[in-house]
Structures are given as structure tokens and as C-alpha cells.
PDBQT receptor file of N, H, CA, C and O in Angstrom, charges set to zero:
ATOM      1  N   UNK A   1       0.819  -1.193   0.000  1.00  0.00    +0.000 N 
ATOM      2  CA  UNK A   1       0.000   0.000   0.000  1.00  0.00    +0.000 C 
ATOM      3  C   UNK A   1       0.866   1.260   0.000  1.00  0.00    +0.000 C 
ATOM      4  O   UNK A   1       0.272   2.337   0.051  1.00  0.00    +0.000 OA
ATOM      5  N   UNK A   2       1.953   1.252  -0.042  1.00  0.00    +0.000 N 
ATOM      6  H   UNK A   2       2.435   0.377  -0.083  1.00  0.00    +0.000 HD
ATOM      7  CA  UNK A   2       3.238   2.022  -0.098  1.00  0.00    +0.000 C 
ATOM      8  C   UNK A   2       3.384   2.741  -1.075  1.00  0.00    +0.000 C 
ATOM      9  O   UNK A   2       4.534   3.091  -1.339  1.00  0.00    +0.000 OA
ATOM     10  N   UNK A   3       1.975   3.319  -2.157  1.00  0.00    +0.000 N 
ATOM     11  H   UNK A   3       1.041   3.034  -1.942  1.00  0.00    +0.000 HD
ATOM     12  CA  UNK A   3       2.687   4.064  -3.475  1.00  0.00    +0.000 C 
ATOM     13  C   UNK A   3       2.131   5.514  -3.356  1.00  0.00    +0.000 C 
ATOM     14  O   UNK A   3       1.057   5.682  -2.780  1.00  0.00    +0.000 OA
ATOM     15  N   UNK A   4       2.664   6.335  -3.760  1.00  0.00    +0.000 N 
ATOM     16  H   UNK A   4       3.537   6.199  -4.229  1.00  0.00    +0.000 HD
ATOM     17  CA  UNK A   4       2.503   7.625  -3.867  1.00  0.00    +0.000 C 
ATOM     18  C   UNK A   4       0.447   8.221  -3.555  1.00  0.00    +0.000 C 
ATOM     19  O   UNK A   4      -0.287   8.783  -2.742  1.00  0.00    +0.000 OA
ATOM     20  N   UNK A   5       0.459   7.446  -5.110  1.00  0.00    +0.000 N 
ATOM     21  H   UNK A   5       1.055   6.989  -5.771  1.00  0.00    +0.000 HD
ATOM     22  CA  UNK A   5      -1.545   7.961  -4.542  1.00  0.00    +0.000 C 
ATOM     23  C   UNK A   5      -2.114   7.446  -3.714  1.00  0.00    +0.000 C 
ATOM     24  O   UNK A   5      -3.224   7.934  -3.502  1.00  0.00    +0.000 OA
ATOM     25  N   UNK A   6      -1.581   5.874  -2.559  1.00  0.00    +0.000 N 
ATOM     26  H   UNK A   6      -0.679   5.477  -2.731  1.00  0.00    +0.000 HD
ATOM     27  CA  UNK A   6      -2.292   5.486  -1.507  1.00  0.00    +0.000 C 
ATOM     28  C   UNK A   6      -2.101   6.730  -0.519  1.00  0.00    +0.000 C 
ATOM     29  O   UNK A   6      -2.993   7.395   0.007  1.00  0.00    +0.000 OA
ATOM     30  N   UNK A   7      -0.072   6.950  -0.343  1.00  0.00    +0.000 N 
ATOM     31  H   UNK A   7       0.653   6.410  -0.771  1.00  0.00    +0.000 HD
ATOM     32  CA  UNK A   7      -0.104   7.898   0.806  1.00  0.00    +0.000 C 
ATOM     33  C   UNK A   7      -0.460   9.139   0.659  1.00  0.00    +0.000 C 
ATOM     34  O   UNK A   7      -0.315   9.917   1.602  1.00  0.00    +0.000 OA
ATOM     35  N   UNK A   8      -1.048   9.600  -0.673  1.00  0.00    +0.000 N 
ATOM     36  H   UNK A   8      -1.166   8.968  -1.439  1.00  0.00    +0.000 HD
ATOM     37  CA  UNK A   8      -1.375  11.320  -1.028  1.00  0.00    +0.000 C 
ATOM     38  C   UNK A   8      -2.847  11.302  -0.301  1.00  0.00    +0.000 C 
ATOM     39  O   UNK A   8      -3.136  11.887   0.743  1.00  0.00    +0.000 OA
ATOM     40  N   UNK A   9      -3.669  10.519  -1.075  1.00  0.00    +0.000 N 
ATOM     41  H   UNK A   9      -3.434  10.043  -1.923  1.00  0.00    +0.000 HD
ATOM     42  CA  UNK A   9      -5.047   9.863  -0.344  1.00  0.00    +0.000 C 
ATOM     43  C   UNK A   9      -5.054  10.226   1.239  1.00  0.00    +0.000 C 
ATOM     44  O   UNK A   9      -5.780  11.073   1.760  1.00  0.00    +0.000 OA
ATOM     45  N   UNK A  10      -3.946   9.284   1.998  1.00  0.00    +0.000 N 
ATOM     46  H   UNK A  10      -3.357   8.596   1.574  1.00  0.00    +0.000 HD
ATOM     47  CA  UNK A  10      -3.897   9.115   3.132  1.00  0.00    +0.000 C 
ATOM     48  C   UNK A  10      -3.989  10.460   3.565  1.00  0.00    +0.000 C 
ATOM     49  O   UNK A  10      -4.921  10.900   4.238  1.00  0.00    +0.000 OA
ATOM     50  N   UNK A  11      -2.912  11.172   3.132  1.00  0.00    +0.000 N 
ATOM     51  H   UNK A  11      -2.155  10.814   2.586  1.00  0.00    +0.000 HD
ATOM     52  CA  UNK A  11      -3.395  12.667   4.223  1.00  0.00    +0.000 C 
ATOM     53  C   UNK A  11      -3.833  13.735   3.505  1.00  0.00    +0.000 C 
ATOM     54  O   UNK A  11      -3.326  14.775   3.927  1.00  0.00    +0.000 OA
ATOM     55  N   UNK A  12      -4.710  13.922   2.416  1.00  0.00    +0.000 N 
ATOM     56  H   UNK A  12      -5.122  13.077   2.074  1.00  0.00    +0.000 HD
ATOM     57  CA  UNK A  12      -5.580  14.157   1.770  1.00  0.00    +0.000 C 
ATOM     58  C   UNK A  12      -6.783  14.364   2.503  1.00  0.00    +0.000 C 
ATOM     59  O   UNK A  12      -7.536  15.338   2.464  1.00  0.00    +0.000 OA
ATOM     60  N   UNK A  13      -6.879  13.156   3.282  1.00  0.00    +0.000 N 
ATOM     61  H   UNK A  13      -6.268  12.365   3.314  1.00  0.00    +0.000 HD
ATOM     62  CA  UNK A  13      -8.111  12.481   4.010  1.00  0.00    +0.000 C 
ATOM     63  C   UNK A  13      -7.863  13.090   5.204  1.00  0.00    +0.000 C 
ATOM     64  O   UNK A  13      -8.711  13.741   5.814  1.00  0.00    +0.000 OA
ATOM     65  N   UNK A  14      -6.720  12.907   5.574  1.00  0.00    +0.000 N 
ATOM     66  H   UNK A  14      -6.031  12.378   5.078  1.00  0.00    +0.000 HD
ATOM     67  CA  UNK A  14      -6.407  13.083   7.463  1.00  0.00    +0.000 C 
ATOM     68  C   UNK A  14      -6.347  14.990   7.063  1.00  0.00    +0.000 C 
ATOM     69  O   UNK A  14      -7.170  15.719   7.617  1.00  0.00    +0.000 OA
ATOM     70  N   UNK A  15      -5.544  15.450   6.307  1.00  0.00    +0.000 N 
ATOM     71  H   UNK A  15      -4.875  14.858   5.857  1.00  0.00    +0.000 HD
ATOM     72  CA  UNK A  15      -5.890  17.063   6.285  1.00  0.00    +0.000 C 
ATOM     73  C   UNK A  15      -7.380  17.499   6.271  1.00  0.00    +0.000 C 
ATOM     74  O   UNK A  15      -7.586  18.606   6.769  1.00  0.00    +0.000 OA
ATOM     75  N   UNK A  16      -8.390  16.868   5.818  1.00  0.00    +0.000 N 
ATOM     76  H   UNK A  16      -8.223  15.969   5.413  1.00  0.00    +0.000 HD
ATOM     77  CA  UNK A  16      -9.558  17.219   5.580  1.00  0.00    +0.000 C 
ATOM     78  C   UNK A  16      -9.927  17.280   7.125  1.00  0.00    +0.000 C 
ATOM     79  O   UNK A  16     -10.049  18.288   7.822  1.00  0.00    +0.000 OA
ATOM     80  N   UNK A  17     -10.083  15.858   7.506  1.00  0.00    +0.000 N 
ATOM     81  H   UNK A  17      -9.984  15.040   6.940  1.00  0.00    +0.000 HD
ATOM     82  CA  UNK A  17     -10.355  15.562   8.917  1.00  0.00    +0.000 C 
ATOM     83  C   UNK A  17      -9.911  16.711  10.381  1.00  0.00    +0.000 C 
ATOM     84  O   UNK A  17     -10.599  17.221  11.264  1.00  0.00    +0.000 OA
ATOM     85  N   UNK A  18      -8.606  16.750  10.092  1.00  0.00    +0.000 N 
ATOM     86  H   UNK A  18      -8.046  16.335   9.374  1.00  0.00    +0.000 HD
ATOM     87  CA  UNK A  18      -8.039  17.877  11.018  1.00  0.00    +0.000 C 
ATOM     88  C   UNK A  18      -8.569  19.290  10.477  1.00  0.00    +0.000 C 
ATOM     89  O   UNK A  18      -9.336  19.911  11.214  1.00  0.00    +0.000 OA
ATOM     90  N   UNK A  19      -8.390  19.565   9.857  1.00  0.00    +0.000 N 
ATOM     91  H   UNK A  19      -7.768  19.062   9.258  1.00  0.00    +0.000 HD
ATOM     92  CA  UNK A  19      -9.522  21.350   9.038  1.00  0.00    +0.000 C 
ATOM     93  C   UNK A  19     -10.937  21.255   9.383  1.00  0.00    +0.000 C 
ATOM     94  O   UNK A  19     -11.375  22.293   9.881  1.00  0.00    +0.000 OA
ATOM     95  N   UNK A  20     -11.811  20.261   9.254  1.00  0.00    +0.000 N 
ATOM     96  H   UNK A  20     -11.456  19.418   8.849  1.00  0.00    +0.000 HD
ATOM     97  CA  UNK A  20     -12.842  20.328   9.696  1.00  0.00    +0.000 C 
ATOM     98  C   UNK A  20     -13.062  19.959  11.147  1.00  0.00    +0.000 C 
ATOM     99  O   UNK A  20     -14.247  20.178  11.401  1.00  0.00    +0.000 OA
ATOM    100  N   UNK A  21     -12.351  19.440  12.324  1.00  0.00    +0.000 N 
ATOM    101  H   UNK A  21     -11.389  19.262  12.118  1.00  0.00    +0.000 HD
ATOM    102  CA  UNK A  21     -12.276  19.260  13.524  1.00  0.00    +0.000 C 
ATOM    103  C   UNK A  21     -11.584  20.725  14.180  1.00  0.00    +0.000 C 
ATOM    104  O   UNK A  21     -11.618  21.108  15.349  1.00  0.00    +0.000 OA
ATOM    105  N   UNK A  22     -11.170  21.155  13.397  1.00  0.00    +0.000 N 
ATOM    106  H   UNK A  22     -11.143  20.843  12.447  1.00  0.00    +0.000 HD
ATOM    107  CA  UNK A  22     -10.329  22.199  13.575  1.00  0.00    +0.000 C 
ATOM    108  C   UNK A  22      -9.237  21.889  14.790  1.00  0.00    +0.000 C 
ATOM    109  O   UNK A  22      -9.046  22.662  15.729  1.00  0.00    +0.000 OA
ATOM    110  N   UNK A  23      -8.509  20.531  14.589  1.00  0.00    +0.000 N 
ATOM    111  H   UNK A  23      -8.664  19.904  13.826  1.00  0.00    +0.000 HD
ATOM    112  CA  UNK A  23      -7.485  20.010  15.390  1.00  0.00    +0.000 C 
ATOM    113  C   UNK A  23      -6.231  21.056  15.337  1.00  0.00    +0.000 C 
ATOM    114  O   UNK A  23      -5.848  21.648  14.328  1.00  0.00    +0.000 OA
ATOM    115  N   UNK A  24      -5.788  21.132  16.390  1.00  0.00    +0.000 N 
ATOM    116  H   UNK A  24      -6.100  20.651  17.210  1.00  0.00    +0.000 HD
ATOM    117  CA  UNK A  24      -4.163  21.951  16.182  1.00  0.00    +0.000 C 
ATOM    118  C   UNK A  24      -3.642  21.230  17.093  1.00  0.00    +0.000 C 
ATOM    119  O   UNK A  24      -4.131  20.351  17.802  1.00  0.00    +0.000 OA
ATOM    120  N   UNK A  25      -2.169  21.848  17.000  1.00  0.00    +0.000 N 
ATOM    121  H   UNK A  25      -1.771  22.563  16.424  1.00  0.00    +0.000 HD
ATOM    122  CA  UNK A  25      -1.249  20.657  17.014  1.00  0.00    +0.000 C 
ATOM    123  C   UNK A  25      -1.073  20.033  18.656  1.00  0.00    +0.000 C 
ATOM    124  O   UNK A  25      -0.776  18.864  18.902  1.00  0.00    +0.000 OA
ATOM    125  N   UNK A  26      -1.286  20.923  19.515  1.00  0.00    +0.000 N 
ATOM    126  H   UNK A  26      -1.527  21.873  19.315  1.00  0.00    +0.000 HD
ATOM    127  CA  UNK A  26      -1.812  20.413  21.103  1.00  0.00    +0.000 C 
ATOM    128  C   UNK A  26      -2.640  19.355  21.053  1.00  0.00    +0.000 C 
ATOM    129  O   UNK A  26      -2.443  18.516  21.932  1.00  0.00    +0.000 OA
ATOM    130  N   UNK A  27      -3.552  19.130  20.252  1.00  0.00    +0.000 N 
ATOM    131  H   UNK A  27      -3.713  19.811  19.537  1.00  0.00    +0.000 HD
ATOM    132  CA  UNK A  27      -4.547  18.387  20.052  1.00  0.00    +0.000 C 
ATOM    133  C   UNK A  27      -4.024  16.842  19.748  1.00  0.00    +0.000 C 
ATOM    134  O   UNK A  27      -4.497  15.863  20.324  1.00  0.00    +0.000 OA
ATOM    135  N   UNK A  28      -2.932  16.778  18.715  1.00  0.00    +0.000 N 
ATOM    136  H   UNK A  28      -2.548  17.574  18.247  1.00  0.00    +0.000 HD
ATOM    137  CA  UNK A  28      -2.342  16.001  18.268  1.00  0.00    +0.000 C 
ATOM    138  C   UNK A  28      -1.098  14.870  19.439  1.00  0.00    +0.000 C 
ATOM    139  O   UNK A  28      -0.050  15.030  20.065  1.00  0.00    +0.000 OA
ATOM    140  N   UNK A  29      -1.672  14.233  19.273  1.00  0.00    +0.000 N 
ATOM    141  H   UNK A  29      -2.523  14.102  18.764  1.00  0.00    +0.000 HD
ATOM    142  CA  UNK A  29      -1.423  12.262  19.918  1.00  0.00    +0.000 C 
ATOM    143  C   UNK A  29      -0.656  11.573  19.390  1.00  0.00    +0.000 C 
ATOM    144  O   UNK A  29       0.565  11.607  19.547  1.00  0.00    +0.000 OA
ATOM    145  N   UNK A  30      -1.164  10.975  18.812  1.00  0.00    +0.000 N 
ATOM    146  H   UNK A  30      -2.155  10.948  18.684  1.00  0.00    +0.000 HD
ATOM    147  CA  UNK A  30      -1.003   9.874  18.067  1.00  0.00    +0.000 C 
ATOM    148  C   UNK A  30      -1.986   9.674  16.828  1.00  0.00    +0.000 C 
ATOM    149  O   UNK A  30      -3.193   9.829  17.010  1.00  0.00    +0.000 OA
ATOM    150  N   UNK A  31      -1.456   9.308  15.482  1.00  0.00    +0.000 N 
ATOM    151  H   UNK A  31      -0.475   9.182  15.334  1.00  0.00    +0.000 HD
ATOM    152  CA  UNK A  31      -2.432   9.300  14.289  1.00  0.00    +0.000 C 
ATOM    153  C   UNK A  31      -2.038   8.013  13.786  1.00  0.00    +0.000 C 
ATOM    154  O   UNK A  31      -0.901   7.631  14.061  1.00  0.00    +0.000 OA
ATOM    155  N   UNK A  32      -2.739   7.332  13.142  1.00  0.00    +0.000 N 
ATOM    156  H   UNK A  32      -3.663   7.643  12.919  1.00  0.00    +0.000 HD
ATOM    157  CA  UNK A  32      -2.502   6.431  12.178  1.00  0.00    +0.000 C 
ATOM    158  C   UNK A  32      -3.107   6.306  11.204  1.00  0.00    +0.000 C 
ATOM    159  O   UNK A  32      -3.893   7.237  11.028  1.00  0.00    +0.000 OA
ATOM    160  N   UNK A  33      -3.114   5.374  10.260  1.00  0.00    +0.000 N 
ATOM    161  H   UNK A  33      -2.475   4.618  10.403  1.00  0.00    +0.000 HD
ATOM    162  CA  UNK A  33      -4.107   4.637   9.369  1.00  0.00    +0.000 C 
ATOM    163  C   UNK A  33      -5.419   3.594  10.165  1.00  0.00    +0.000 C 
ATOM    164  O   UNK A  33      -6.317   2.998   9.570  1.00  0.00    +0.000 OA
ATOM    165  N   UNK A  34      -5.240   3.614  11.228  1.00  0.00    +0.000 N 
ATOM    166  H   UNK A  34      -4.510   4.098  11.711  1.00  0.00    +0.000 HD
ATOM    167  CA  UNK A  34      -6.320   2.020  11.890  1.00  0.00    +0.000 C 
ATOM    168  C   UNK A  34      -7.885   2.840  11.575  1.00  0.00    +0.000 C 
ATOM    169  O   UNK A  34      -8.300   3.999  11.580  1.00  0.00    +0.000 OA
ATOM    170  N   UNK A  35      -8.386   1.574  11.328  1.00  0.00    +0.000 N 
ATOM    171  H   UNK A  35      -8.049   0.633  11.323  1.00  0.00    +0.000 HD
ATOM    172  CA  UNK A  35      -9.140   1.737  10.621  1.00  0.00    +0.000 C 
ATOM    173  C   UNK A  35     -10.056   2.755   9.479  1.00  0.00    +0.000 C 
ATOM    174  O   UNK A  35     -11.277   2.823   9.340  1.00  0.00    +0.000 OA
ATOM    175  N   UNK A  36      -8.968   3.487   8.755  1.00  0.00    +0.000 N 
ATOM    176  H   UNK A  36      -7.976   3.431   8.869  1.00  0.00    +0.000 HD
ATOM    177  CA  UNK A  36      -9.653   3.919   7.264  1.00  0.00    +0.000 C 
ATOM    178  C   UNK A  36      -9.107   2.598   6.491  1.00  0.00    +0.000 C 
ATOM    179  O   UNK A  36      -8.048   2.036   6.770  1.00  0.00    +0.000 OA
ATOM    180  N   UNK A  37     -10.277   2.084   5.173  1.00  0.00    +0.000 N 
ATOM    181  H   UNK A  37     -11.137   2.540   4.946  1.00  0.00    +0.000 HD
ATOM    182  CA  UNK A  37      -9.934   1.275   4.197  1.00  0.00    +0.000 C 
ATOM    183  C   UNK A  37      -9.306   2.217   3.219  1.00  0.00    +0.000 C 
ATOM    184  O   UNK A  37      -9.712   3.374   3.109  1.00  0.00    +0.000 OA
ATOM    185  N   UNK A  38      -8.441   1.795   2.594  1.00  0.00    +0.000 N 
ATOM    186  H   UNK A  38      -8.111   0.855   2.684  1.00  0.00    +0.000 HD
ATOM    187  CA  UNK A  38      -8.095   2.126   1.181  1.00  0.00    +0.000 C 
ATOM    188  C   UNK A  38      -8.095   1.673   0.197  1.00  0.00    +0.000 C 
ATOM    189  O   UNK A  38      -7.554   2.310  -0.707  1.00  0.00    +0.000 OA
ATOM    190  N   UNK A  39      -8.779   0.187  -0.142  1.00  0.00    +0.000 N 
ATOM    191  H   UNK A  39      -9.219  -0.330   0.592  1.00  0.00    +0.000 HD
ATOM    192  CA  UNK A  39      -9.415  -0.132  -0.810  1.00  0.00    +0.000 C 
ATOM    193  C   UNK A  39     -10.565   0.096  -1.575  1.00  0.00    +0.000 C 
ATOM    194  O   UNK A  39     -11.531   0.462  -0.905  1.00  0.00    +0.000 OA
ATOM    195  N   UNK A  40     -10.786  -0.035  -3.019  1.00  0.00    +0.000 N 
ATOM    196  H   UNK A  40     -10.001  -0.332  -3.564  1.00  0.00    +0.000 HD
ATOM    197  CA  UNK A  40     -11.790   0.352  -3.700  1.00  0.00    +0.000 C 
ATOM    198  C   UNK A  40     -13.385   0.015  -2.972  1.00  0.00    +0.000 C 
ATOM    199  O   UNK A  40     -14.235   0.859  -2.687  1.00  0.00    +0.000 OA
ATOM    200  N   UNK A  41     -13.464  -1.274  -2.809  1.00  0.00    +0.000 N 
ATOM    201  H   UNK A  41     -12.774  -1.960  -3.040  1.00  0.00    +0.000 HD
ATOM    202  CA  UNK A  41     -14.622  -1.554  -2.748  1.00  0.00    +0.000 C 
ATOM    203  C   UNK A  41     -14.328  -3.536  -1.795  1.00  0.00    +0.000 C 
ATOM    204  O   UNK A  41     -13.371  -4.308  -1.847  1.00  0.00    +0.000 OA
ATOM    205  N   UNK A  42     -15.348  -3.602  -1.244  1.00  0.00    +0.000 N 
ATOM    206  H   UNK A  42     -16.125  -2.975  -1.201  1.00  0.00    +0.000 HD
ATOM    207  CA  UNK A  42     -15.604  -5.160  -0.618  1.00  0.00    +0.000 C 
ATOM    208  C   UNK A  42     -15.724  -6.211  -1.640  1.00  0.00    +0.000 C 
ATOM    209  O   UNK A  42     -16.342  -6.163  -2.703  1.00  0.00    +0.000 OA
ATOM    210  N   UNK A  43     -14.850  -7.416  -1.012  1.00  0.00    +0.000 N 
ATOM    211  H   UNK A  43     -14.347  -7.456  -0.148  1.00  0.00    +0.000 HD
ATOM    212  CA  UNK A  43     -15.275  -8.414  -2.698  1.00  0.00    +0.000 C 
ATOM    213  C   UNK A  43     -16.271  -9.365  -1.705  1.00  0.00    +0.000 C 
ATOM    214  O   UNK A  43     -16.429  -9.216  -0.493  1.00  0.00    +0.000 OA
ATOM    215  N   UNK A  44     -16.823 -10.270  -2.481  1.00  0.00    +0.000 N 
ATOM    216  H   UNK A  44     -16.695 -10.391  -3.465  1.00  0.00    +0.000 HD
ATOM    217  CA  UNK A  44     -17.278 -11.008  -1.899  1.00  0.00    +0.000 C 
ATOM    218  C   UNK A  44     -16.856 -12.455  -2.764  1.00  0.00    +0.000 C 
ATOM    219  O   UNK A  44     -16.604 -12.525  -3.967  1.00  0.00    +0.000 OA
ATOM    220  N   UNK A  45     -16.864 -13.740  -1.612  1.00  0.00    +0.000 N 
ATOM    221  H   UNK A  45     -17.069 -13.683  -0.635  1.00  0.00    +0.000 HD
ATOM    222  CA  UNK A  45     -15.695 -14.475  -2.425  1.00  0.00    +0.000 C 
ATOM    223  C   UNK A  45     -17.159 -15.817  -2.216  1.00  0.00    +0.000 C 
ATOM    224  O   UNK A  45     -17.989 -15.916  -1.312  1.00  0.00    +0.000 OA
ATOM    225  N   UNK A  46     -16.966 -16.609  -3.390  1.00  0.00    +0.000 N 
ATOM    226  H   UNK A  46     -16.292 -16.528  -4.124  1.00  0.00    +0.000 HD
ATOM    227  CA  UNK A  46     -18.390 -17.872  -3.136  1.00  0.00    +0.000 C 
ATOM    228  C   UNK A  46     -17.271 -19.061  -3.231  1.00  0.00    +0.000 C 
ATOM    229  O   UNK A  46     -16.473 -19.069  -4.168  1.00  0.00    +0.000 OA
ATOM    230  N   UNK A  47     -17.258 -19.859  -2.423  1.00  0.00    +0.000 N 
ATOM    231  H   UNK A  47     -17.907 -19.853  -1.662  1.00  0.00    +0.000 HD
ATOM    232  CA  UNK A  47     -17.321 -21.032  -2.444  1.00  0.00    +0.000 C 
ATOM    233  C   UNK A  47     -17.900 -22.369  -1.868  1.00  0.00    +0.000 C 
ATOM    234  O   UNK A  47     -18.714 -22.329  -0.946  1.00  0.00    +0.000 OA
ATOM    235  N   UNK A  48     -17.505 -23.483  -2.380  1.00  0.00    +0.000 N 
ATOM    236  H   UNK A  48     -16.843 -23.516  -3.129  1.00  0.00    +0.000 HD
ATOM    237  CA  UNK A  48     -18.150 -24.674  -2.204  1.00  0.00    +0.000 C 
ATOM    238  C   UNK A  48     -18.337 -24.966  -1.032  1.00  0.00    +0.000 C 
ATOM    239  O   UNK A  48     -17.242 -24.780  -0.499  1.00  0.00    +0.000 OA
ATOM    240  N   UNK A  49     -19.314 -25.444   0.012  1.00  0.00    +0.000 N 
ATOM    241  H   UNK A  49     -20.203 -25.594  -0.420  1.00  0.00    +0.000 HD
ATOM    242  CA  UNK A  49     -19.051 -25.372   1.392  1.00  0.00    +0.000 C 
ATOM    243  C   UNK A  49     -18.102 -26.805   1.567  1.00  0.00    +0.000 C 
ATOM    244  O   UNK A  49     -18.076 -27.565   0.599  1.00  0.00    +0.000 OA
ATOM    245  N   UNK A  50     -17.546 -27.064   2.452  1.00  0.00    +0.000 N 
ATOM    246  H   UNK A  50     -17.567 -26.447   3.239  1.00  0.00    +0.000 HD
ATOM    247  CA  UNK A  50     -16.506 -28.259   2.404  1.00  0.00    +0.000 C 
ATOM    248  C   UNK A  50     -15.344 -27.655   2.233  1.00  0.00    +0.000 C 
ATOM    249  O   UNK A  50     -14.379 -28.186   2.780  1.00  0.00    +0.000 OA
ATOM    250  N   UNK A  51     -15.101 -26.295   1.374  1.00  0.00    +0.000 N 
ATOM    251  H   UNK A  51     -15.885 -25.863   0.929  1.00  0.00    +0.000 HD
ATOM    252  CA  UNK A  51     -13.810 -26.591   0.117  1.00  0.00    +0.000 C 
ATOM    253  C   UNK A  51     -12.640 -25.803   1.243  1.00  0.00    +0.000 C 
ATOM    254  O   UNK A  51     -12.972 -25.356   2.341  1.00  0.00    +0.000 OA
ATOM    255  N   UNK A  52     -11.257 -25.761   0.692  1.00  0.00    +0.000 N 
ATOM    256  H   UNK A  52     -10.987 -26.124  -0.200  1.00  0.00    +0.000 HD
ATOM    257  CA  UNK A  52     -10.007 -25.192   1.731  1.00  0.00    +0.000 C 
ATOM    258  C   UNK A  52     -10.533 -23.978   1.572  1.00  0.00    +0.000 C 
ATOM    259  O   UNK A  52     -11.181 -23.402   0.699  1.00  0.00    +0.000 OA
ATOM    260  N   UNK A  53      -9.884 -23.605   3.142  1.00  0.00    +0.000 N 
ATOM    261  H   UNK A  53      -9.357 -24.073   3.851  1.00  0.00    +0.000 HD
ATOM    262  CA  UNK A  53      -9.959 -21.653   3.159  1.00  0.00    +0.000 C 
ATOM    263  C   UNK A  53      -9.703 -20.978   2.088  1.00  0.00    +0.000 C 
ATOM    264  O   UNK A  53      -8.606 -20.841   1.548  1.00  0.00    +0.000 OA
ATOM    265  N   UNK A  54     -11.124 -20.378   1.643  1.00  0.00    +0.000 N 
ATOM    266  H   UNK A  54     -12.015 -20.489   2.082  1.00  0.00    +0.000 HD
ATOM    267  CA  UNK A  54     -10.912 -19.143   0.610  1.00  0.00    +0.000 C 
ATOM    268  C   UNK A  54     -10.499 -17.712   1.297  1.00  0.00    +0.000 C 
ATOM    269  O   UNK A  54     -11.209 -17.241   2.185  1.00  0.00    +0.000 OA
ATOM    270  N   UNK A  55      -9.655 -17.236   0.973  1.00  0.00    +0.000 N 
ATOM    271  H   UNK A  55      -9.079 -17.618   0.251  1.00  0.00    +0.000 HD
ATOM    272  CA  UNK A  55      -9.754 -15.550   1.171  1.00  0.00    +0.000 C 
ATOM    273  C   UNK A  55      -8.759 -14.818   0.038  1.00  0.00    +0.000 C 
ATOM    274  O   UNK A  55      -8.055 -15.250  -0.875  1.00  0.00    +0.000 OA
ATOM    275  N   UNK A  56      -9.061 -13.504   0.558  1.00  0.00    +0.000 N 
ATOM    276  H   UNK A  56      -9.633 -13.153   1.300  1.00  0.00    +0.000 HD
ATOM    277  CA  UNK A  56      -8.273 -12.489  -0.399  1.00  0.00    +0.000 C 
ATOM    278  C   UNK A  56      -7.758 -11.299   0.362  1.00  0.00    +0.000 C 
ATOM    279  O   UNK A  56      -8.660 -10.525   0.681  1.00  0.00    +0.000 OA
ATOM    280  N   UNK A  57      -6.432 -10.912   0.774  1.00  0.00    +0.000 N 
ATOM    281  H   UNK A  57      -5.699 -11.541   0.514  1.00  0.00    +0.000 HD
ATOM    282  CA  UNK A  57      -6.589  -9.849   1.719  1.00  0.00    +0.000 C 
ATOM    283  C   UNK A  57      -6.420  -8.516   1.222  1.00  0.00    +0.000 C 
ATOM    284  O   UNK A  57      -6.413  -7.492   1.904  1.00  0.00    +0.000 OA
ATOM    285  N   UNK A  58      -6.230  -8.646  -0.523  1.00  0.00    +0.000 N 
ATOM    286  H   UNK A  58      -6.236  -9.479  -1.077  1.00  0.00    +0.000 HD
ATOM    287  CA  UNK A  58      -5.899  -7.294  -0.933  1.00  0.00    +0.000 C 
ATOM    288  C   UNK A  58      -6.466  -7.334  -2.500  1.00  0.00    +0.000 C 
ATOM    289  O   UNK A  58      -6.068  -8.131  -3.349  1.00  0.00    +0.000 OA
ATOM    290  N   UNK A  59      -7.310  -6.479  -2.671  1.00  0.00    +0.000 N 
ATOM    291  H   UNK A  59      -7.634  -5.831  -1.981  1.00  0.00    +0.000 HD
ATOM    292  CA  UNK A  59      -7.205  -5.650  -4.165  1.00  0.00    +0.000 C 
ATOM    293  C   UNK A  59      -6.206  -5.672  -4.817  1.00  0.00    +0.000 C 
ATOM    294  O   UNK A  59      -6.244  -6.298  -5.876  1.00  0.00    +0.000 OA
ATOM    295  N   UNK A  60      -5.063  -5.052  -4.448  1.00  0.00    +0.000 N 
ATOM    296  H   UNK A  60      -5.032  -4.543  -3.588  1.00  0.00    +0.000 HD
ATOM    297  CA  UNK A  60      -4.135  -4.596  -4.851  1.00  0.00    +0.000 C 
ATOM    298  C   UNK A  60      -3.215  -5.795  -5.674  1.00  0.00    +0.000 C 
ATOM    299  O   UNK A  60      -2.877  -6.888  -5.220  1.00  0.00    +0.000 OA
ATOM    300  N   UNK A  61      -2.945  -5.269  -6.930  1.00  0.00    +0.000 N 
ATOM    301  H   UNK A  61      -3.220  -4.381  -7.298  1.00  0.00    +0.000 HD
ATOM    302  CA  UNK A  61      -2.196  -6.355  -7.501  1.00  0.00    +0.000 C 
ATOM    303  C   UNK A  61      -1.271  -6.998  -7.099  1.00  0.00    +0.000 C 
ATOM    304  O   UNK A  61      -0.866  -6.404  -6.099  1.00  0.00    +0.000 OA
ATOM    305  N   UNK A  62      -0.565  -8.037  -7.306  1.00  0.00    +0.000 N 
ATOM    306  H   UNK A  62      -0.894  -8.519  -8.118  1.00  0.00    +0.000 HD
ATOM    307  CA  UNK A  62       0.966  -8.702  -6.668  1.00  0.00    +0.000 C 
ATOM    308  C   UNK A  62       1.909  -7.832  -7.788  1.00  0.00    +0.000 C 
ATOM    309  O   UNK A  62       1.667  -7.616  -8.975  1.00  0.00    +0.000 OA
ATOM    310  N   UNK A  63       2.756  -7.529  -7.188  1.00  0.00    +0.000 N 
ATOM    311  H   UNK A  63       2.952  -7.704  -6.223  1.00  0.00    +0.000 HD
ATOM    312  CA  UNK A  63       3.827  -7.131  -7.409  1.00  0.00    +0.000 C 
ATOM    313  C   UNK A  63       5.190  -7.852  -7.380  1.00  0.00    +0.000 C 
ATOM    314  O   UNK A  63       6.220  -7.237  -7.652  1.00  0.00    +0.000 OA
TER     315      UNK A  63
């Protein structure tokens, strides 16, 4: 998740957040990413009941 438009996004998002909270920097803790998605959208995955663990933990292509 390490590429330029995830982390522009990232505080894109968190600048918005702090401007409209009108946070200053006393205010300021600790920040992270926990829990915003940055993913497009939820997949939903079908399989056979019986069959080995299905999952997917990322959108994001392999690299």
C-alpha cells in the first residue's frame, strides 16, 4: 500500500479531517491509518461449502 496515490489519499483524508475538527497541534497524539480502508470496494468471495480456506486480503495487484 506504499505508493505515492495510496499515501497522497492518506493525508488528503487526514488534512480534511483535522480542518474540519479544527485540530491543532496540542490536540495532536497519536495518528494512524487504523481503521480507514483504502481499498476500492468489498469483494465477496463464493465457495463450495466443504472446500479449503478461501480468502483475499488485498485488491491490490501482486507485485
Amino acid at each position: 500500500m506504499l505508493n505515492p496515490e495510496v499515501v497522497n489519499n492518506y493525508f488528503d483524508e487526514l488534512k480534511q479531517i483535522v480542518n474540519d475538527m479544527q485540530i491543532g497541534s496540542p490536540e495532536v497524539r497519536n495518528c494512524d491509518e487504523t481503521g480507514l480502508n483504502f481499498e476500492d470496494s468489498l469483494v465477496r468471495v463464493v465457495a463450495e461449502r466443504g472446500s479449503a480456506v478461501v480468502s483475499k486480503t488485498s485488491q491490490s495487484p501482486a507485485t
